[in-house]
C-alpha positions, 0 to 999 in steps of 0.5 A: 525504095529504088536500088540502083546498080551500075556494073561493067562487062567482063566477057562479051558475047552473052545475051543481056537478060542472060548476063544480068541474070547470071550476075545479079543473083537478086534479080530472076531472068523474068523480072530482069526482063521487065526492067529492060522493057520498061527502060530501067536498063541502059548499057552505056547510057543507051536502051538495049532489047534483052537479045543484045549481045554485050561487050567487054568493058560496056557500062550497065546502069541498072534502076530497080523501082520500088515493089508495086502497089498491090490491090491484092487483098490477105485472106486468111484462107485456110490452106493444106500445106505439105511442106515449107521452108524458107524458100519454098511452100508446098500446097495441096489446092483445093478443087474450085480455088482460083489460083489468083485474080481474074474477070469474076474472081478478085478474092478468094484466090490461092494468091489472097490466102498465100499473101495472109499465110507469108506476106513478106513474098515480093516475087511473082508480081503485085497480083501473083505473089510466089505463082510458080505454075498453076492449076485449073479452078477446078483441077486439085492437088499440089502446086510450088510456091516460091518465097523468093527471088532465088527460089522462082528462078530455080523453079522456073529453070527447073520448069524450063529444063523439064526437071520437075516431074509432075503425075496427075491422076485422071479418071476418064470415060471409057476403056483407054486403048492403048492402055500406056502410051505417049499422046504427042500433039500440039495445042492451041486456042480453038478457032470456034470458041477461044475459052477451049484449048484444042488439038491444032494443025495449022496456025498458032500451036505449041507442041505439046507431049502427054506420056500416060499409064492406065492403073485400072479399068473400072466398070466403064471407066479407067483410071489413068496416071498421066504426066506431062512432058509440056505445060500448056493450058489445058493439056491433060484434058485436051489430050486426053479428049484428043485420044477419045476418053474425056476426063469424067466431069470435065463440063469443056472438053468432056460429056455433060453427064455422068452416072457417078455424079461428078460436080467437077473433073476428075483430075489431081495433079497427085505427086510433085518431084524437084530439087530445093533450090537452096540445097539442090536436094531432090523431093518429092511429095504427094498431094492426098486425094479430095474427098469427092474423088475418093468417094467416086473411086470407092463406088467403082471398087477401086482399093484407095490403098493401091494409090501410094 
């Protein structure tokens, strides 16, 4: 059913995605941005661009459409989950899960099992439903989802203002030199090939930080705990291709083959810190390590109990 808002302008001055964002607690920033560019919002009768600065006493009509039709289908999916409540779920994804439909992926999403799990989740769109961040197809561990309007633009803020603290793990080839430091470098599509990301100079780039550690060096490898300051695509493994010690069994950025016989990348986005949204409470969680990445740590020697 449509919802219609009418609201007058108290204070000038402020943006108005911002001012409604601020003022209608329901709606996030994102989602109040959709509906300006689809013309459900008039300021005085007229269509404003989300950067209009509004005035004191001007009339905004607010048209709130019916949520969309979903193609989307439940699945009951099996997930490994860390933590729920109203608000919020907290999920270990599995390597090889795809987080939500794509060309050649349109079940058997993260997305599918979570509309199963709690179909009365509205936000993040018709085909992502509660999709805060996400992780590669191929890259396991924790993930937020939010439940509600509330919860995404608390998460997303948090996100936005580099509050939430992620820590991947990473087992990479080679000795890495230094053994703890900062990879600061911007990224963006490779020129020669668009499915890559890559270090980029010139042209469209988005400045991306890496801020890694060295837990152990492990025959000819090292396993590394990296934490991202940015969220681009890709960044962890680019990066870490960048500094020369590609994550071993990553078939885009890394080396084809392996002696430890990894199907996949070794990479685990392992603990997750933030505040819940309702309360403002700090949390934080661990997402346990995969049974293929643990064997591979057992071969090298590696004491899985060093990992807490």
């Amino acid at each position: 059913m449509e919802k219609q808002i009418e609201h007058i302008v108290i204070e000038s001055g402020a943006r108005l995605d911002l001012y409604l964002a601020q003022h209608l607690s329901k709606l996030s920033r994102a989602a109040i941005q959709r509906l300006i560019a689809d013309g459900f919002v008039l300021v005085d009768e007229k269509p404003r661009k989300p950067s209009y600065r509004v005035q004191s006493g001007e009339k905004i009509f607010v048209r709130v459409p019916p949520p969309e039709q979903t193609t989307l289908c439940a699945e009951k999916i099996p997930l490994d989950i860390l933590y729920e409540d109203d608000d919020v779920i907290v999920i270990n994804k599995s390597a090889g899960m795809v987080v939500h439909p794509a060309a050649g992926y349109a079940s058997g999403t993260l997305a599918n099992a979570i509309l199963a799990h709690a179909p009365h989740i509205s936000v993040g769109g018709a085909e992502r439903p509660g999709i805060v961040h996400r992780l590669d197809r191929d890259t396991s561990g924790v993930m937020l989802i939010a439940k509600n309007d509330a919860a995404m633009r608390a998460l997303q803020t948090q996100f936005k203002n580099q509050s939430i603290h992620k820590t991947y793990l990473a087992l990479v080839h080679g000795s890495i030199k230094p053994p703890q430091g900062k990879i600061d470098a911007p990224i963006g599509r490779d020129r020669k090939n668009r499915q890559r990301m890559a270090i980029v100079t010139r042209g469209k780039a988005r400045n991306a930080i890496t801020v890694y550690r060295t837990l152990a060096t492990l025959a000819d490898y090292s396993l590394v705990q990296a934490e991202p300051q940015t969220g681009r695509t890709h960044q962890i493994r680019v990066h870490l291709e960048f500094l020369g010690f590609p994550v071993v069994g990553d078939a885009m950025y890394g080396r084809k083959k392996n002696s430890l016989g990894m199907a996949r990348q070794f990479l685990h986005a392992w603990k997750i810190e933030f505040a819940l949204p309702r309360d403002g409470r700090v949390v934080s969680f661990i997402a346990p390590l995969a049974e293929d990445l643990r064997a591979a740590l057992r071969e090298l020697g590696f004491d899985l109990n060093k990992l807490k």
